[in-house]
N, C-alpha and C positions, 0 to 999 in steps of 0.2 A: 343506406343499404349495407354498407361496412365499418365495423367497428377495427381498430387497429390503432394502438401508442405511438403517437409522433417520434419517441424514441425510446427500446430497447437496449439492453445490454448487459455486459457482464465485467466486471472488475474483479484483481487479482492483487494483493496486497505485496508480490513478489515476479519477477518479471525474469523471467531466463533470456532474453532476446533482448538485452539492452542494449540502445544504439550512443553513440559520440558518448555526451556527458552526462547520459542517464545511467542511474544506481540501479543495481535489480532490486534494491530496498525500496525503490519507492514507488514499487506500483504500477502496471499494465491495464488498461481498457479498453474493450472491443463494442462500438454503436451503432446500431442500424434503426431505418424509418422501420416503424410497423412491428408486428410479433415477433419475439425473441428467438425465432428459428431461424432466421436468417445467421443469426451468430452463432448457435447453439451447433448448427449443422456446417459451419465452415465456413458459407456462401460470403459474398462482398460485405466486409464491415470495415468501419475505421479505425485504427488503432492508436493509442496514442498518451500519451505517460499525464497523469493527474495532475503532477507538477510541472510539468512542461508542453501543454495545451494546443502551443502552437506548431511545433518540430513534430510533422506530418511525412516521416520518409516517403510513403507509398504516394504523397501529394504534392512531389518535390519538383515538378513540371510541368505544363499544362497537360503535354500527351500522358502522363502518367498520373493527371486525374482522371483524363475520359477515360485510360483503361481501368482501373483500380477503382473508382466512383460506385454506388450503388445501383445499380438499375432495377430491379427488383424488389416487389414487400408482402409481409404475407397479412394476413387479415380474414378477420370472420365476417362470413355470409349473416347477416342479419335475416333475409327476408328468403324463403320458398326454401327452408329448412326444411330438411325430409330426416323427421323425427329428431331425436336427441345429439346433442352434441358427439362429435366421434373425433375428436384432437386423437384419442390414444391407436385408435388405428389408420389414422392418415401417414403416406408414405407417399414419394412423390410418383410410385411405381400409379399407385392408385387412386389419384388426387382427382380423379374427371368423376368416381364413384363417392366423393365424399362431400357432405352437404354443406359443410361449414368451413372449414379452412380453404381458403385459394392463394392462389400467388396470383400477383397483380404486376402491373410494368410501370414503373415511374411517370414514362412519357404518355402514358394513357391517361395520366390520373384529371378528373375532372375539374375547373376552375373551380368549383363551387365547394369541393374537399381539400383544396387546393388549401383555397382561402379559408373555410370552416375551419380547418382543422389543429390552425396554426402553427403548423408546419412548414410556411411560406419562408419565414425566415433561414429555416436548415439552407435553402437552397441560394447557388450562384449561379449565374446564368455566362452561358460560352457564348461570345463573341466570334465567331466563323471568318468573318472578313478578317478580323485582327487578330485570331488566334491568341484570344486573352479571356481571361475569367474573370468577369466583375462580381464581388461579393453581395449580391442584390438582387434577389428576385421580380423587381417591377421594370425591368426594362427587356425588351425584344427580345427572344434567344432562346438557346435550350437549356431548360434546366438541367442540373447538375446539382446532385445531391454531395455536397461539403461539410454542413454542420459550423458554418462560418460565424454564425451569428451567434453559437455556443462557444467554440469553441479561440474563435478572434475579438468577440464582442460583446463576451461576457453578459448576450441578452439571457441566461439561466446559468445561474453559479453552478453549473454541474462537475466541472472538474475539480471544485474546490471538497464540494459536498463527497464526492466521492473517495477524494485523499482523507478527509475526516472519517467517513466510515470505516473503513476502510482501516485507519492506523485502532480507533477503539474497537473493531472487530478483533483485529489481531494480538491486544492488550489482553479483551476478557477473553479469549479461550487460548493464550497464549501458541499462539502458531501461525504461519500465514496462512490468509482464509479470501476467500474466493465469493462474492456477490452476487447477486441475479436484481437487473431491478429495470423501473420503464418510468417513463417522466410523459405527462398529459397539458396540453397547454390549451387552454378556453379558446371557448370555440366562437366564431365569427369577431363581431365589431367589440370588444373587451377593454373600453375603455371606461374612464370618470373614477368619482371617491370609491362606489361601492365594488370596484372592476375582481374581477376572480382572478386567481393569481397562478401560475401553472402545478402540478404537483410532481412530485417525488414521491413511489414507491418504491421502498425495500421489500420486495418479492421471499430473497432466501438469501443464509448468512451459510457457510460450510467452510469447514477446514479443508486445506488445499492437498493436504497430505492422502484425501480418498480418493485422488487420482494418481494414477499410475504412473505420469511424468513426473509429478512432484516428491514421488520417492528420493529420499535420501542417497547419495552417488557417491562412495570413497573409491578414491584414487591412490592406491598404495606407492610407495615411489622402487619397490621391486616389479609392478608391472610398470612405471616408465623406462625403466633401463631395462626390459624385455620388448618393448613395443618398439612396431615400425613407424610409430607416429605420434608427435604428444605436444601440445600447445598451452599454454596459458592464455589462451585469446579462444573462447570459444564461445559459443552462443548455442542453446537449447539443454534437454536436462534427463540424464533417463543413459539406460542400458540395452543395446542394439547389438542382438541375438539373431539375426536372419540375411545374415550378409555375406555372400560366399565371393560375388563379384567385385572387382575395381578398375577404373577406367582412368588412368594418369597419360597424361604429354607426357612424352620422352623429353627429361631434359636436354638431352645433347641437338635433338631434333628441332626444338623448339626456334621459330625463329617471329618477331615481330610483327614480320610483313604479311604474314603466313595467317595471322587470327581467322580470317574467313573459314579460307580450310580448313583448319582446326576444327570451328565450328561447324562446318558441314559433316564431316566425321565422326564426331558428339553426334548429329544427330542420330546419324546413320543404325552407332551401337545403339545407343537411345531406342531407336525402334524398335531393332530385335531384342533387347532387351526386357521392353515392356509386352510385348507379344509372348514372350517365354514366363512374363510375372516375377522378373526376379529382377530383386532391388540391387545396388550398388552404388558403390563408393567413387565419387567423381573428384582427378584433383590435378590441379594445372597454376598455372602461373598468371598473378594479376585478377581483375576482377571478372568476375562471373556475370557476364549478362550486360556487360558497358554495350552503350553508343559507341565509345569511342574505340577504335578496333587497334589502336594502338596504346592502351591502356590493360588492353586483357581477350578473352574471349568471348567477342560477339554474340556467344546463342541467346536464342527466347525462353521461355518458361519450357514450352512445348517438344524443346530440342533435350532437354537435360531431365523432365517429367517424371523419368523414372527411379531418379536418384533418392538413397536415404541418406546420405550423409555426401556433405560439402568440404572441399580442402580447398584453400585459395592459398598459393605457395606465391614464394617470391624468387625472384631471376636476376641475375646480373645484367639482361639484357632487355629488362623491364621497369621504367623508372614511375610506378603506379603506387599510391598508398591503397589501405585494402579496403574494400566495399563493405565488408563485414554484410553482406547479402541483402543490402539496400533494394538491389535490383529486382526482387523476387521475394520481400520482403513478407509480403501477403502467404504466396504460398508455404514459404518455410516455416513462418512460425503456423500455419492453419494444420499444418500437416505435419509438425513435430520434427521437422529435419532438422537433423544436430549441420551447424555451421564451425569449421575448425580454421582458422588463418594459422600460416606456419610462418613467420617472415625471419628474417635474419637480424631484428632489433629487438627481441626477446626470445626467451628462453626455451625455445623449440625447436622442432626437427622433424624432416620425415626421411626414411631410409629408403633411398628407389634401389641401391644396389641390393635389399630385398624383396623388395617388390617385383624387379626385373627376374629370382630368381625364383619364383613361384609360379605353377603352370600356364601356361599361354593359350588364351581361348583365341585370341585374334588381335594380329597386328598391322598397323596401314602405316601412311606416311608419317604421323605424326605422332600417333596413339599407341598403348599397349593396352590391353583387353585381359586382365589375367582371373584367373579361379582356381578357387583352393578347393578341396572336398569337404572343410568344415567350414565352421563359418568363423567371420571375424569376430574379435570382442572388443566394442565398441562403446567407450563409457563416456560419459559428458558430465561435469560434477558444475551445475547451475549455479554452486550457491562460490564457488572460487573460480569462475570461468574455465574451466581445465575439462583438458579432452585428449583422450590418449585409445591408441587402434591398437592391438596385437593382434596376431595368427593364432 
């Protein structure tokens, strides 16, 4: 009754959000079960370096698969189509009026598409009693969409296939270039000499340079020694025009024990923040979004939401290396947020004694809440990790 690619996605020959000891040269991948709008439009995808398959940040714990995991796919209606296909006006405003595209729920899907479709192997199954994930879909439990068996057990050379394309894409049109593609794997019992073997399409090849983040970002070194902020450790790529607010812990206020609070107060601006629609600049000490409340700042995705750009500073009274936005990893790159670490083992800085002297919208125990009447100017240079904030 439904047609839909066991797996979708998109690949990028250069990677602005590189994690530990991955290069931005070598390539970024976004994968999901089913039609390429799950990725295309944001929603939960896997992310994860061609050459490095298994280093799965957003997969880095069980709770942080169940939350980060797929649960949703989309797919065409095969049967009681009402008239021609309508992809180009489905929206998810008006998804109940449209014949052919639906969104479907993982844990609905039927044994029999389950097994047809051979997409059995993507999945692991959760362990509830034991709070473990076994890489195996034939035993008891809930599935749990991983891609384990592509991307641990090499049952479909995908991340190989995709580093190749991927480097000769970017050979013959000389520039970094960006893929569209879906892989199909035979359906039912698919075995013996004459067995079908799964496919690879290449959907679309484009240069990466027609989008807007992948513009070109110079960093003059007259605007570092004018800026209140500038790092060589930064993550995302692009020039951020719409920023008048900023939300930093007072460093003198700042005290370890305190992280909750901290956190409660984040949210607080957070709220009215998002309510008024205006983005801002968030920046504290240690990492952003730890478990451990003594390594950095407790909050959730939903407490800091409104932020467009990240600073993770470093403390004397904070002995934490930096997350580099591990914790929130999904949203920040989904949603384009420039990440900045300022630490005191290379060659950066942020100036609070100007920041502190810039108008004050609101200040609590721990926080300062400041806004200028223009906006910031905010550059991220992807291809030298450098990121630097002026007024």
């Amino acid at each position: 009754d439904f047609y839909f690619p066991a797996v979708s996605g998109v690949a990028q020959s250069y990677n602005y959000y590189p994690l530990s000891y991955m290069k931005p040269e070598e390539g970024i991948a976004y994968v999901a079960m089913g039609l390429g709008k799950t990725v295309v439009e944001g929603e939960r995808a896997l992310r994860f370096s061609p050459r490095y398959p298994e280093f799965l940040p957003q997969f880095s714990a069980v709770d942080d698969i169940l939350e980060n995991c797929q649960r949703n796919y989309y797919a065409l209606k095969m049967t009681e189509s009402r008239g021609e296909f309508q992809l180009s006006d489905f929206s998810l405003e008006n998804k109940d009026m449209d014949g052919t595209l639906v969104k479907l729920d993982i844990d609905d899907m039927p044994d029999e598409i389950f097994r047809n479709t051979g997409a059995s192997h993507l999945f692991s199954t959760y362990l509830q009693e034991d709070n473990r994930i076994r890489d195996s879909a034939e035993i008891n439990g809930e599935r749990i969409l991983t891609f384990a068996g592509i991307l641990k057990y090499n049952t479909f050379p995908l991340p190989e296939l995709l580093a190749d394309i991927l480097n000769i894409g970017q050979e013959g049109m000389g520039c970094p270039v960006e893929i569209e593609f879906a892989v199909n794997f035979p359906r039912g019992n698919n075995q013996g000499e004459n067995c079908l073997k799964p496919e690879f399409a290449l959907l679309q090849i484009r240069p990466m340079s027609m989008f807007y983040k992948s513009i070109e970002v110079i960093i003059s070194d007259e605007e570092i020694a004018d800026s209140i902020c500038f790092t060589d450790n930064a993550l995302g790529n692009g020039t951020f025009l719409d920023i008048s607010d900023i939300v930093f812990v007072k460093p003198e206020a700042f005290d370890p024990a305190c992280t909750v609070e901290i956190a409660e107060e984040v949210a607080m601006i957070n709220r009215e923040l998002a309510r008024k629609k205006r983005r801002y600049i968030l920046a504290g000490p240690g990492r952003w979004g730890t478990s451990d409340r003594w390594l950095g700042i407790p909050v959730s995705w939903k407490d800091i939401s409104g932020t467009g750009v990240i600073i993770e500073t470093s403390s004397e009274k904070l002995n934490a290396d930096s997350s580099r936005g591990t914790h929130f990893f999904h949203n920040i790159t989904s949603l384009g947020i420039g990440y900045l670490t300022v630490s005191q083992h290379n060659n950066s800085f942020i100036d609070f004694n100007r920041l502190k002297a810039l108008p004050v919208e609101q200040e609590t125990s721990f926080l300062l809440h400041a806004r200028q009447k223009k906006f910031f100017k905010i550059k991220i240079d992807g291809n030298k990790s450098r990121g630097v904030i002026s007024l």
